[in-house]
N, CA, C and O atoms as CSV, one atom per row, in Angstrom:
chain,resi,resn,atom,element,x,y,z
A,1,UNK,N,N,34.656,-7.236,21.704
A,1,UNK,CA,C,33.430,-6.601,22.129
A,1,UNK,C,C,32.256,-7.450,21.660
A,1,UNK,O,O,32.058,-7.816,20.501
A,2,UNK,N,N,31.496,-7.713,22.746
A,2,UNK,CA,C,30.016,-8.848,22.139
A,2,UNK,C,C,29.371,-7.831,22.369
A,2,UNK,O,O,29.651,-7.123,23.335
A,3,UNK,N,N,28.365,-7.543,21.525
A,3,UNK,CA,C,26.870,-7.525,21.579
A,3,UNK,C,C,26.121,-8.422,22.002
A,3,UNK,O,O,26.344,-9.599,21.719
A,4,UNK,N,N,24.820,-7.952,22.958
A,4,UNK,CA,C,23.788,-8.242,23.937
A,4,UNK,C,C,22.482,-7.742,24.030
A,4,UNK,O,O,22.273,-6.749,24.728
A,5,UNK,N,N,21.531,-8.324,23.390
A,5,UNK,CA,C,20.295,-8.336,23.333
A,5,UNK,C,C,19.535,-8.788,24.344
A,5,UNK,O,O,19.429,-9.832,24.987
A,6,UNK,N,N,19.120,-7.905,24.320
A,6,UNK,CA,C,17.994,-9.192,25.333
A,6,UNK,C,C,16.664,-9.586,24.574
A,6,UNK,O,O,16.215,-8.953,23.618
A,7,UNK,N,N,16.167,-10.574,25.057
A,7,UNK,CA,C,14.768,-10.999,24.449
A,7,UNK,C,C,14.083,-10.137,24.162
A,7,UNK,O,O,13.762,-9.776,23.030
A,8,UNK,N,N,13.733,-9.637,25.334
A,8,UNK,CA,C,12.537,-8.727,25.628
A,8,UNK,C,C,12.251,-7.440,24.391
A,8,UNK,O,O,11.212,-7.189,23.780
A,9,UNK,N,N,13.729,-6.714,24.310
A,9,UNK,CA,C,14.114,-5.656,23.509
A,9,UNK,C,C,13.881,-6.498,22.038
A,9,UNK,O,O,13.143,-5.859,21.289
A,10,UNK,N,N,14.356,-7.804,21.461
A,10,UNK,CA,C,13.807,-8.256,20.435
A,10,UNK,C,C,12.638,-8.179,20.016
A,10,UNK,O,O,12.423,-7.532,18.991
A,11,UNK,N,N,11.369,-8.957,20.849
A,11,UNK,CA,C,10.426,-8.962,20.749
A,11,UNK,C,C,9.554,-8.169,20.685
A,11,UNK,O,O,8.538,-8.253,19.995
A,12,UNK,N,N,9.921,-7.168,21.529
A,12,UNK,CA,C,9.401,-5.611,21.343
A,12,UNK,C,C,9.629,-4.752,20.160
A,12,UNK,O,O,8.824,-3.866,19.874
A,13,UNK,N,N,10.865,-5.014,19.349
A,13,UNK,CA,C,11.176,-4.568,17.992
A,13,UNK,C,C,10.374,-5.520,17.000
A,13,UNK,O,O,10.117,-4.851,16.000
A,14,UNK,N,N,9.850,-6.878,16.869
A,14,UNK,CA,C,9.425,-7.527,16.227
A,14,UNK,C,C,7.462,-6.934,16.225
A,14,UNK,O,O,6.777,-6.822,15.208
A,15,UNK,N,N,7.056,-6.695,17.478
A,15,UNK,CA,C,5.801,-6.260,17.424
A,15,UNK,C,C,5.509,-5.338,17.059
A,15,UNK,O,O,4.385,-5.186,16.581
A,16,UNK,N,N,6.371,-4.380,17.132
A,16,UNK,CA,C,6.889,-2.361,16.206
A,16,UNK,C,C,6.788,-2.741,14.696
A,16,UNK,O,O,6.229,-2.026,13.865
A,17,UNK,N,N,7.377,-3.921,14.426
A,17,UNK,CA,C,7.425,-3.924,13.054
A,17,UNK,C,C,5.757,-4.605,12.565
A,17,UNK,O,O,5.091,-4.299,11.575
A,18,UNK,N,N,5.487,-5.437,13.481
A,18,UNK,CA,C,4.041,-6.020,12.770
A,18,UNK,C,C,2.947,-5.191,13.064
A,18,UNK,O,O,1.852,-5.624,12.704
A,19,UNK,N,N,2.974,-4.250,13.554
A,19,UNK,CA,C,2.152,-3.818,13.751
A,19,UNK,C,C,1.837,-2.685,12.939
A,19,UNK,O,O,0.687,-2.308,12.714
A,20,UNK,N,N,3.090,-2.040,12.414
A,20,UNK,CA,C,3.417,-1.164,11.718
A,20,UNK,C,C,2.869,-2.196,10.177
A,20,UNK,O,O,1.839,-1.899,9.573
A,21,UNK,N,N,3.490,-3.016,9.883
A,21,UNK,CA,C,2.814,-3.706,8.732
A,21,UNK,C,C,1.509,-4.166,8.603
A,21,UNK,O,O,0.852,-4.113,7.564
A,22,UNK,N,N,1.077,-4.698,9.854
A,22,UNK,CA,C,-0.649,-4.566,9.777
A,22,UNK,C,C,-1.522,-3.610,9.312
A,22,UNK,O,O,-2.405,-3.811,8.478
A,23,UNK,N,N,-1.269,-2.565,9.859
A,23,UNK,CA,C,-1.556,-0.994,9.207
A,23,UNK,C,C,-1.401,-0.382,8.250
A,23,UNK,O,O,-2.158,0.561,8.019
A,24,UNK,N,N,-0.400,-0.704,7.400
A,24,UNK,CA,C,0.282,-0.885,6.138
A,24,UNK,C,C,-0.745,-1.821,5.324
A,24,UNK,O,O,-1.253,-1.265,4.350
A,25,UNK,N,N,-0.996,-2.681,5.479
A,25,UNK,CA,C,-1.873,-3.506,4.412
A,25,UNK,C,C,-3.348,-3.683,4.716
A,25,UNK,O,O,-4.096,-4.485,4.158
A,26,UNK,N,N,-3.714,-2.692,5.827
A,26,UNK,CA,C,-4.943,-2.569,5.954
A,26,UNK,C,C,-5.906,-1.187,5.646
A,26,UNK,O,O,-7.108,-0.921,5.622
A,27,UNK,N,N,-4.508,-0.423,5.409
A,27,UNK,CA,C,-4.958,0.674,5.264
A,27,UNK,C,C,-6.266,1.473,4.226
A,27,UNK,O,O,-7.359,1.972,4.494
A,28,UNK,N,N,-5.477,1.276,2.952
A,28,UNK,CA,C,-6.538,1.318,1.750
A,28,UNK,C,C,-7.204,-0.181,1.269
A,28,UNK,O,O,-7.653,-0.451,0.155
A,29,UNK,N,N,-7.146,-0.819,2.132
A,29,UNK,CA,C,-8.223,-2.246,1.653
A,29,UNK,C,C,-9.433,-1.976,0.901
A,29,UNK,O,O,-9.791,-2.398,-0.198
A,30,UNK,N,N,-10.206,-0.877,2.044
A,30,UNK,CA,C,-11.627,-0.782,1.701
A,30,UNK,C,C,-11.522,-0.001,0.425
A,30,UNK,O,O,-12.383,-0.207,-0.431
A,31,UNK,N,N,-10.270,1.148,0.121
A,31,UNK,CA,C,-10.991,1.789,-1.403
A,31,UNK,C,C,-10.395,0.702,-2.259
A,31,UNK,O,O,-10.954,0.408,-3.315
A,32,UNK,N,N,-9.401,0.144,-1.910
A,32,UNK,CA,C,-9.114,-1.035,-3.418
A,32,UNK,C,C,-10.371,-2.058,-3.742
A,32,UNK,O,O,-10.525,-2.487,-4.885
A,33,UNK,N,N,-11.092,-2.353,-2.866
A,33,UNK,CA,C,-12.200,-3.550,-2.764
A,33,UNK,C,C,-13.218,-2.528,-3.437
A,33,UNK,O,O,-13.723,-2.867,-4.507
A,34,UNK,N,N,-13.372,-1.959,-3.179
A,34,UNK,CA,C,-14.399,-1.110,-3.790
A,34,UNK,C,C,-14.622,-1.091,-5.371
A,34,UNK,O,O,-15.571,-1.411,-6.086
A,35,UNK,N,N,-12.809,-0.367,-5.714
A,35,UNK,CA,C,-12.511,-0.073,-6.748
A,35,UNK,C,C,-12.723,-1.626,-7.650
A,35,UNK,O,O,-13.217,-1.984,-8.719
A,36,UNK,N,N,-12.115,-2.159,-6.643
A,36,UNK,CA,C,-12.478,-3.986,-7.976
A,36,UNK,C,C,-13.928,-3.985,-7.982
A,36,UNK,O,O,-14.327,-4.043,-9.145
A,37,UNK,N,N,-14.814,-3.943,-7.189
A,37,UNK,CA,C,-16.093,-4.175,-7.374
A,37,UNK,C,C,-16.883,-3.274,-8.456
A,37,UNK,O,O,-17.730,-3.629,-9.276
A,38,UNK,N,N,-16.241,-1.769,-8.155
A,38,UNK,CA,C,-17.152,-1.002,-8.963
A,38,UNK,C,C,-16.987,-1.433,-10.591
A,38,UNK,O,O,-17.816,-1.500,-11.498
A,39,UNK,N,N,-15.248,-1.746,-10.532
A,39,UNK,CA,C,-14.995,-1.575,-12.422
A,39,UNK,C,C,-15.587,-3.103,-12.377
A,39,UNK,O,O,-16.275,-3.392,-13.356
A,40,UNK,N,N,-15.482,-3.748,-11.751
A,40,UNK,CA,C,-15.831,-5.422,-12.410
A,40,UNK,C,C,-17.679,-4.846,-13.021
A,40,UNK,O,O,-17.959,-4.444,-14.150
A,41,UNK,N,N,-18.482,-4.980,-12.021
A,41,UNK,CA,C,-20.047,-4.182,-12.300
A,41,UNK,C,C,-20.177,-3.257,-12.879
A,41,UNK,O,O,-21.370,-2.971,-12.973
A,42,UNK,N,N,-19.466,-2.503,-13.412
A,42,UNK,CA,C,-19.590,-1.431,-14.732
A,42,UNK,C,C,-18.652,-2.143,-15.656
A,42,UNK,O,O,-18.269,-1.139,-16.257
A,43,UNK,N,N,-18.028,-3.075,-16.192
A,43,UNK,CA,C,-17.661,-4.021,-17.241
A,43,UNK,C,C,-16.532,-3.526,-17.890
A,43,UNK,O,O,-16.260,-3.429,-19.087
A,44,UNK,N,N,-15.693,-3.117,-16.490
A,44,UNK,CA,C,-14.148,-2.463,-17.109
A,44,UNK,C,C,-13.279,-4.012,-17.652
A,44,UNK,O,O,-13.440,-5.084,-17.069
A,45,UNK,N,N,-12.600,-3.874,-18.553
A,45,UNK,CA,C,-12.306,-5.407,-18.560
A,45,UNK,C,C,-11.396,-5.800,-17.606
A,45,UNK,O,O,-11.170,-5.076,-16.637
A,46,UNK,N,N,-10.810,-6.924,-17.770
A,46,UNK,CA,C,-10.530,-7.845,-16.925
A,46,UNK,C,C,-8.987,-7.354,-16.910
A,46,UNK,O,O,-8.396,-7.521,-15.843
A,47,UNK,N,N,-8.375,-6.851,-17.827
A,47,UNK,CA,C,-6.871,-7.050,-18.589
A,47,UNK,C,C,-6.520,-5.242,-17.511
A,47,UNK,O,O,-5.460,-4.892,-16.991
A,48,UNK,N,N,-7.627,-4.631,-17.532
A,48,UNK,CA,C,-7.597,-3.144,-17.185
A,48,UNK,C,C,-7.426,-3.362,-15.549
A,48,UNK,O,O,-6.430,-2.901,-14.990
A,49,UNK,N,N,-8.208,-3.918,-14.976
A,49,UNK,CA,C,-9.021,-4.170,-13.888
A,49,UNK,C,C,-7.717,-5.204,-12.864
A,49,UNK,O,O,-7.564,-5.100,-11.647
A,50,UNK,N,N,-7.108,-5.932,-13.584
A,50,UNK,CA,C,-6.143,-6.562,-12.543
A,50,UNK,C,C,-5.067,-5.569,-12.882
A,50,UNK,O,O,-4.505,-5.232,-11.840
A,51,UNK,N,N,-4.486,-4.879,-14.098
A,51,UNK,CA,C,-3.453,-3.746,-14.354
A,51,UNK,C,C,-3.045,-2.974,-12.922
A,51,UNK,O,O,-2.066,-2.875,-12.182
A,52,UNK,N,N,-4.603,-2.427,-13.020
A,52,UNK,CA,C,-4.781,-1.494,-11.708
A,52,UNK,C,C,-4.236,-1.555,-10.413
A,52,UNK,O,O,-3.533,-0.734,-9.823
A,53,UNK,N,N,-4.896,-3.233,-9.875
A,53,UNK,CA,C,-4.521,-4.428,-9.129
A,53,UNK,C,C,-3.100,-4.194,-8.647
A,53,UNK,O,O,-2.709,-3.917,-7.513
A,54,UNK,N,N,-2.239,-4.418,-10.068
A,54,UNK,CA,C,-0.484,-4.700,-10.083
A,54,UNK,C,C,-0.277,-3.212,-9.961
A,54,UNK,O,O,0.611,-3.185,-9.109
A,55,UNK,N,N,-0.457,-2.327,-10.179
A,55,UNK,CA,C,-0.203,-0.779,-9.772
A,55,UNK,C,C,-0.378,-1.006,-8.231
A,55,UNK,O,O,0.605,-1.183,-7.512
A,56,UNK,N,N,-1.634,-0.998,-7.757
A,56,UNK,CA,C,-1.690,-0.592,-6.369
A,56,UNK,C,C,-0.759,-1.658,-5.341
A,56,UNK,O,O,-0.158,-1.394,-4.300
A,57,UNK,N,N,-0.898,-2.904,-6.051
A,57,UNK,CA,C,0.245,-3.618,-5.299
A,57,UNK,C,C,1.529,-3.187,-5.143
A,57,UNK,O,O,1.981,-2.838,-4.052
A,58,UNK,N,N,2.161,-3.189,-6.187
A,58,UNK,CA,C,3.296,-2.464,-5.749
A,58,UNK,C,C,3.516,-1.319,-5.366
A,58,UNK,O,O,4.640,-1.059,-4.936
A,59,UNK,N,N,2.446,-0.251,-5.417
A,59,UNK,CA,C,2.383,0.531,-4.644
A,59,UNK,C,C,2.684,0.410,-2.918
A,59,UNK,O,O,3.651,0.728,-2.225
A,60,UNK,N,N,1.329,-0.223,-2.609
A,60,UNK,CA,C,1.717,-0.820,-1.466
A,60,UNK,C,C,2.886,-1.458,-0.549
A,60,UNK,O,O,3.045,-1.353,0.667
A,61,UNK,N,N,3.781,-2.269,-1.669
A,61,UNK,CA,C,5.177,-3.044,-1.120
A,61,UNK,C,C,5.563,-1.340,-1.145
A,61,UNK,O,O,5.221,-0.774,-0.107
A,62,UNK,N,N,6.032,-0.712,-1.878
A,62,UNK,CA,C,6.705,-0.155,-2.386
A,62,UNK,C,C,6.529,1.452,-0.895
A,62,UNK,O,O,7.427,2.011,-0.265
A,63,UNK,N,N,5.470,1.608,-0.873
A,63,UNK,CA,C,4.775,2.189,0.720
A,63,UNK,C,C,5.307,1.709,1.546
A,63,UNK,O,O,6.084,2.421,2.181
A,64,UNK,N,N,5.157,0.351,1.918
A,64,UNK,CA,C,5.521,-0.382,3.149
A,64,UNK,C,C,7.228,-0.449,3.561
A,64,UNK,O,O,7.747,-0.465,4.677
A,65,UNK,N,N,7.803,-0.476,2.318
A,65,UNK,CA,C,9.152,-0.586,2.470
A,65,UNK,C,C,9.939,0.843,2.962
A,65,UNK,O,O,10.794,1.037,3.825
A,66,UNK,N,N,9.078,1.974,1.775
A,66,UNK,CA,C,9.325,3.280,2.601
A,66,UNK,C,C,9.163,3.731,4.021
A,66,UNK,O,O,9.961,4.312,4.757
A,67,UNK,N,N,7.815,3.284,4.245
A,67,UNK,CA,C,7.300,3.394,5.703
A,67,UNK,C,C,8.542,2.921,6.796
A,67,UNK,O,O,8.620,3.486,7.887
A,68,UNK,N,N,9.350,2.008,6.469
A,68,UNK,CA,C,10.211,1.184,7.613
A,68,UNK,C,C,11.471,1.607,7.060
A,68,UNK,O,O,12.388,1.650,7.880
A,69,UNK,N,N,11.680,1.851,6.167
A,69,UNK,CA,C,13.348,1.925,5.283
A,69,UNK,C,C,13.717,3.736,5.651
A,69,UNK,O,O,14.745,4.249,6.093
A,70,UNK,N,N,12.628,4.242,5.317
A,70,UNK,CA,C,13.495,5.848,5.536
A,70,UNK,C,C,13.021,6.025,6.544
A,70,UNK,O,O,11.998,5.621,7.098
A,71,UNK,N,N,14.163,6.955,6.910
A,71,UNK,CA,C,14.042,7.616,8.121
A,71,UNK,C,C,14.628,9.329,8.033
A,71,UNK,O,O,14.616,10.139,8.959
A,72,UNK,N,N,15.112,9.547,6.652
A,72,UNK,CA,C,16.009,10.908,6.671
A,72,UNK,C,C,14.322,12.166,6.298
A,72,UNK,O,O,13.234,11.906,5.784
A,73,UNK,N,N,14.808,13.252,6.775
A,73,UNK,CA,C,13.697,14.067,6.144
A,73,UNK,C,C,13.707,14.450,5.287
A,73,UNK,O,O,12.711,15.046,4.877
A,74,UNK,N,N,14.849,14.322,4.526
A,74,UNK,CA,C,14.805,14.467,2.970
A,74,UNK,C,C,14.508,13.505,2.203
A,74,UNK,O,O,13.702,14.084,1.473
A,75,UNK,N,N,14.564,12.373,1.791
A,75,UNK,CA,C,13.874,11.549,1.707
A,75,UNK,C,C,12.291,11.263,1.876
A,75,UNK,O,O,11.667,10.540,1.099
A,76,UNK,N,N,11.866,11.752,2.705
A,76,UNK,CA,C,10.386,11.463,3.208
A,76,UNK,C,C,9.247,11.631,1.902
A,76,UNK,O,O,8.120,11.173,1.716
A,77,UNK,N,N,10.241,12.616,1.036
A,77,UNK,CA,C,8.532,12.853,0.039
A,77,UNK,C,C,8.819,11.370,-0.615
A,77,UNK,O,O,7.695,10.869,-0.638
A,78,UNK,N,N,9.729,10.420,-1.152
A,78,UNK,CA,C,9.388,9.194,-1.604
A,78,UNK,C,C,7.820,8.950,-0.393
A,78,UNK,O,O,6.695,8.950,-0.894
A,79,UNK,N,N,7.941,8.828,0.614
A,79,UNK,CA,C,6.568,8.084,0.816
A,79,UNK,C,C,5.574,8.680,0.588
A,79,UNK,O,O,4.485,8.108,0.534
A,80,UNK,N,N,5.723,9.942,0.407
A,80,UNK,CA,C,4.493,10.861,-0.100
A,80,UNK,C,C,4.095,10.278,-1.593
A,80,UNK,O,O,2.967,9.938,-1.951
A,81,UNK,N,N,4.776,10.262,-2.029
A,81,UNK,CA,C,4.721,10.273,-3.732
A,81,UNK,C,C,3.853,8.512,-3.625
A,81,UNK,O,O,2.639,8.410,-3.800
A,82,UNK,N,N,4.458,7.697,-3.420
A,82,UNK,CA,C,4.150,6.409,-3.222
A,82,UNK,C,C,2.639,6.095,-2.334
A,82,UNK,O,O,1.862,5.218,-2.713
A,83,UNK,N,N,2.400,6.882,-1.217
A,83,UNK,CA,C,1.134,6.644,-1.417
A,83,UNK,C,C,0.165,7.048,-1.819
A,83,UNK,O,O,-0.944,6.516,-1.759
A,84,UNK,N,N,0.676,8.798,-2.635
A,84,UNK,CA,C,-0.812,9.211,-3.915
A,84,UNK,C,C,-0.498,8.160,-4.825
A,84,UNK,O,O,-1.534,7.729,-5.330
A,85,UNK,N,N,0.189,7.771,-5.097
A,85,UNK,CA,C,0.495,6.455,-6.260
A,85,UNK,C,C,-0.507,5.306,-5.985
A,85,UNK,O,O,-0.932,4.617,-6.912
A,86,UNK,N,N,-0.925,5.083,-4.536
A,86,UNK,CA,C,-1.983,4.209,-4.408
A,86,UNK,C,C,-3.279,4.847,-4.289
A,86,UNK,O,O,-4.308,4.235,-4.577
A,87,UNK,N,N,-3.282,6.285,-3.798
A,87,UNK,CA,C,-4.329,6.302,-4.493
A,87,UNK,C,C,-5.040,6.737,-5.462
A,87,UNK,O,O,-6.254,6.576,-5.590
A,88,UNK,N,N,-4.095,7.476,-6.400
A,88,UNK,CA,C,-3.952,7.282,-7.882
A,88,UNK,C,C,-4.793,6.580,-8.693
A,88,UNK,O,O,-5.578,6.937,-9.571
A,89,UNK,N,N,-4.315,4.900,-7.982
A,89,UNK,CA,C,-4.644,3.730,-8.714
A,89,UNK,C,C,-5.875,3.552,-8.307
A,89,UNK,O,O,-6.307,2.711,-9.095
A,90,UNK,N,N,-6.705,3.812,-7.579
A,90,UNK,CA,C,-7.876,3.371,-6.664
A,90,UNK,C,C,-8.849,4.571,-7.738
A,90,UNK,O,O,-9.733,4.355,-8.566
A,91,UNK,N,N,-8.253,5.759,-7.298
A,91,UNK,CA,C,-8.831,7.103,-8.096
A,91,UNK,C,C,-9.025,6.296,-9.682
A,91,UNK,O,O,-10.065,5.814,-10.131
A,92,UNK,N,N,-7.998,6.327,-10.167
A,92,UNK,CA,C,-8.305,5.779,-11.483
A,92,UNK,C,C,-9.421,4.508,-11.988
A,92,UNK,O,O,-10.293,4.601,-12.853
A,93,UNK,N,N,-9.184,3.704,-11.415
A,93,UNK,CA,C,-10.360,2.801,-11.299
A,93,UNK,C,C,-11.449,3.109,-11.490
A,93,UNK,O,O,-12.047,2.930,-12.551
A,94,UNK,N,N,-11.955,3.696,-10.357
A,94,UNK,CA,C,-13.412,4.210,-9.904
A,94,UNK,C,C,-13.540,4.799,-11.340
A,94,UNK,O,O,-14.303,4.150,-12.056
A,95,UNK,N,N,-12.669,6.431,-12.206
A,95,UNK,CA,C,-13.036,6.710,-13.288
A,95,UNK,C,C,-13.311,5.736,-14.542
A,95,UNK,O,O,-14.206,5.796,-15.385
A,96,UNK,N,N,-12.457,4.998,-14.422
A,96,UNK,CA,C,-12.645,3.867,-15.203
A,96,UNK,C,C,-14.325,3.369,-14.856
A,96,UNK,O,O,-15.101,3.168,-15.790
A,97,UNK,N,N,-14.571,3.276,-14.022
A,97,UNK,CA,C,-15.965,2.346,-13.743
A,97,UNK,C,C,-16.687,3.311,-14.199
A,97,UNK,O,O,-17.568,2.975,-14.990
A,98,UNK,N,N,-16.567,4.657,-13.891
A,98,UNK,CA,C,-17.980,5.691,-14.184
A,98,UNK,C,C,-18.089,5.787,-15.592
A,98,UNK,O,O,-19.122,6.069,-16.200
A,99,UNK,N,N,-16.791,5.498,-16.170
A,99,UNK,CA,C,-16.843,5.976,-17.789
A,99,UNK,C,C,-17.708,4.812,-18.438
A,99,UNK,O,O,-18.459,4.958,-19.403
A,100,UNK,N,N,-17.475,3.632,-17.745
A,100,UNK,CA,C,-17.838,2.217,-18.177
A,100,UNK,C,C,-19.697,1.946,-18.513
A,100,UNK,O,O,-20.334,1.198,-19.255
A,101,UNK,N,N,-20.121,3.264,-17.272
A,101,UNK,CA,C,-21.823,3.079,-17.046
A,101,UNK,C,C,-22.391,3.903,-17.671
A,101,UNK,O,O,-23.620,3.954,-17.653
């Protein structure tokens, strides 16, 4: 028995997936950019301030992989949990900056 793809059906699964990942890493851009700007200008340090950084990053992989990897409905609260986890990290920040001023 061979299996038979066709192009078309490839390529169409390849644009499902980038597009789906575009959205994925564009999503919370604007509160993470924020969040670096606010704690950097209220003088959160540097050691705190990329911490945050490595939280929301792997948040993010860690989102993105859920986003495409599950599919069961039991399962599903992992992506719940994972993206208050990013914004958690964003949330936290910002307090960090207000405490800072």
């Amino acid at each position: 028995m061979s299996l038979r793809v066709s192009f078309s059906f490839v390529l169409c699964v390849l644009a499902e997936i980038g597009v789906r990942v575009i959205y994925l890493l564009t999503d919370h851009e604007k509160n993470w950019a924020v969040l670096v700007l606010f704690a950097t200008v209220a003088g959160v340090s540097s050691a705190t301030v990329n911490g945050i950084c490595v939280w929301y990053t792997l948040s993010r992989l860690a989102y993105g992989a859920a986003y495409i990897l599950i599919e069961s409905e039991e399962l599903s609260i992992v992506r719940s949990v994972v993206w208050w986890s990013c914004n958690a990290s964003c949330i936290t920040g910002l307090v960090l900056a207000a405490r800072a001023l």
